[in-house]
Every structure is written in structure tokens, then in C-alpha cells.
C-alpha positions as CSV (number, residue, x, y, z in Angstrom):
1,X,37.8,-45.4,-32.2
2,X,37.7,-41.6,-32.0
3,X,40.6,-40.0,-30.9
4,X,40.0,-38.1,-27.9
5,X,42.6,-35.4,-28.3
6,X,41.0,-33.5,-30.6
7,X,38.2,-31.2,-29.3
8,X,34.8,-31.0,-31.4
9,X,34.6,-28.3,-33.8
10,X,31.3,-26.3,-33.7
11,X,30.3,-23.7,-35.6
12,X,28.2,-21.1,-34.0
13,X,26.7,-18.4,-36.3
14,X,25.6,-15.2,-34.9
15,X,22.9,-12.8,-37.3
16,X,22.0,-9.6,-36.1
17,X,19.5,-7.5,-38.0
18,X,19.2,-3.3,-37.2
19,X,15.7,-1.5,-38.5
20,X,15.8,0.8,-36.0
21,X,12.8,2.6,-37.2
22,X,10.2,0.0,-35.2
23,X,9.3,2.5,-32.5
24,X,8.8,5.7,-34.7
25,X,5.1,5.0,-35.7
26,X,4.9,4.1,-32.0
27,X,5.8,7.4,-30.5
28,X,3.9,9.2,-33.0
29,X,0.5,7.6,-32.0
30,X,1.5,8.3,-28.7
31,X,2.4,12.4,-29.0
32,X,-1.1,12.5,-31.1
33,X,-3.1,10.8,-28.3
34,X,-1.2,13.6,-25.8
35,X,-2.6,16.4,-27.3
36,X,-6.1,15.2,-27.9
37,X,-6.1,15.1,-24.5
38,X,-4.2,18.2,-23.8
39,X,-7.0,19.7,-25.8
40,X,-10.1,18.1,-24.1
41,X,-9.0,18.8,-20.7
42,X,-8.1,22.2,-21.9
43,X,-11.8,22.5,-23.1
44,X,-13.4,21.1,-20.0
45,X,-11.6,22.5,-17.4
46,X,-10.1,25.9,-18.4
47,X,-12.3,26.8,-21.8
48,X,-14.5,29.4,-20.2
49,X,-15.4,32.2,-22.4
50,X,-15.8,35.5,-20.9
51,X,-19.7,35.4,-20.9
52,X,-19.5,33.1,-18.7
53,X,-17.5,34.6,-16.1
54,X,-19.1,36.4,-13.1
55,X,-18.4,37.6,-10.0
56,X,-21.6,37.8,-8.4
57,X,-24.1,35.0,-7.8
58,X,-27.7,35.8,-6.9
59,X,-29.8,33.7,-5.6
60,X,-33.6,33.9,-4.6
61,X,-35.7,31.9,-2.7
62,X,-39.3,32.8,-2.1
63,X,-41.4,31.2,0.3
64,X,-38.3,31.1,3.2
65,X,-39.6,33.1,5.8
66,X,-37.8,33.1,9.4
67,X,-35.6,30.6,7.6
68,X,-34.2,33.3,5.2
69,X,-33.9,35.6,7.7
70,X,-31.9,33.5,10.2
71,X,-29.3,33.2,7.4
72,X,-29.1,37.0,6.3
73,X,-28.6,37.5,10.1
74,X,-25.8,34.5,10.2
75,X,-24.5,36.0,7.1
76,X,-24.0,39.4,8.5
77,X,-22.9,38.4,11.7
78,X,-20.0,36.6,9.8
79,X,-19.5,39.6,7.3
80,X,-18.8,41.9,10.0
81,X,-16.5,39.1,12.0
82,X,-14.5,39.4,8.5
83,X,-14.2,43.1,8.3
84,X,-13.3,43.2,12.0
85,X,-10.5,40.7,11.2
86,X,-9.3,42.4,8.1
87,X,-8.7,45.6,10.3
């Protein structure tokens, strides 16, 4: 018979293993992928050369009639609202 006094004896064995360096190729995919997109945003929303900038649009539209005329006088009317404003 066993004697019951006596606990078991168990071995536990803990292994622990550092690389530490697992994450570096990681964030370095990551910070590439930022600025390729840094750049193409940069290119599609603020890349405007200076050609391209204008102040003034003009636009012409033949054929209107009383149409075209209606809107200069709408456009005038609100023209001189704004100026009235302003003062």
C-alpha cells in the first residue's frame, strides 16, 4: 500500500524564449505603407501646380436668351446686396 503521508512530487518545467525582434519587419511595412499614402493623397488633393491655379472662371453659354439675362440680373441684384452688406 502507498503511504499516504507523502505528497506527490511533480516536476513542472517552465521555458521561456526572448527574440524580441518579431515586430520590427512589422512596423517597417507599416511606416512604408504610411507614406505611400502620405504621398498619394498629397498628389491628389494638394499637388496643384501653379498653372493650374486661377482666380477667375469664365463661362459662356450661347444660345441662352431671357434665360441668361434673368441670371446676370439675379447675379447683380445679389452683388450689390453684398456690397451693401460689406458697408
Amino acid at each position: 500500500m502507498a503511504d499516504r503521508g507523502t505528497p506527490p512530487n511533480y516536476n513542472n518545467t517552465t521555458t521561456t524564449t526572448g527574440g524580441g525582434g518579431g515586430n520590427a519587419g512589422l512596423a517597417f511595412v507599416v511606416g512604408i505603407l504610411v507614406v505611400v499614402v502620405a504621398v498619394i493623397a498629397w498628389i491628389v488633393f494638394g499637388g496643384d501646380t501653379p498653372e493650374e491655379q486661377s482666380g477667375d472662371v469664365n463661362v459662356t453659354i450661347e444660345g441662352a436668351g431671357e434665360a441668361a439675362e434673368a441670371v446676370e440680373g439675379a447675379a447683380e441684384a445679389v452683388e450689390g446686396a453684398a456690397e451693401s452688406a460689406a458697408e
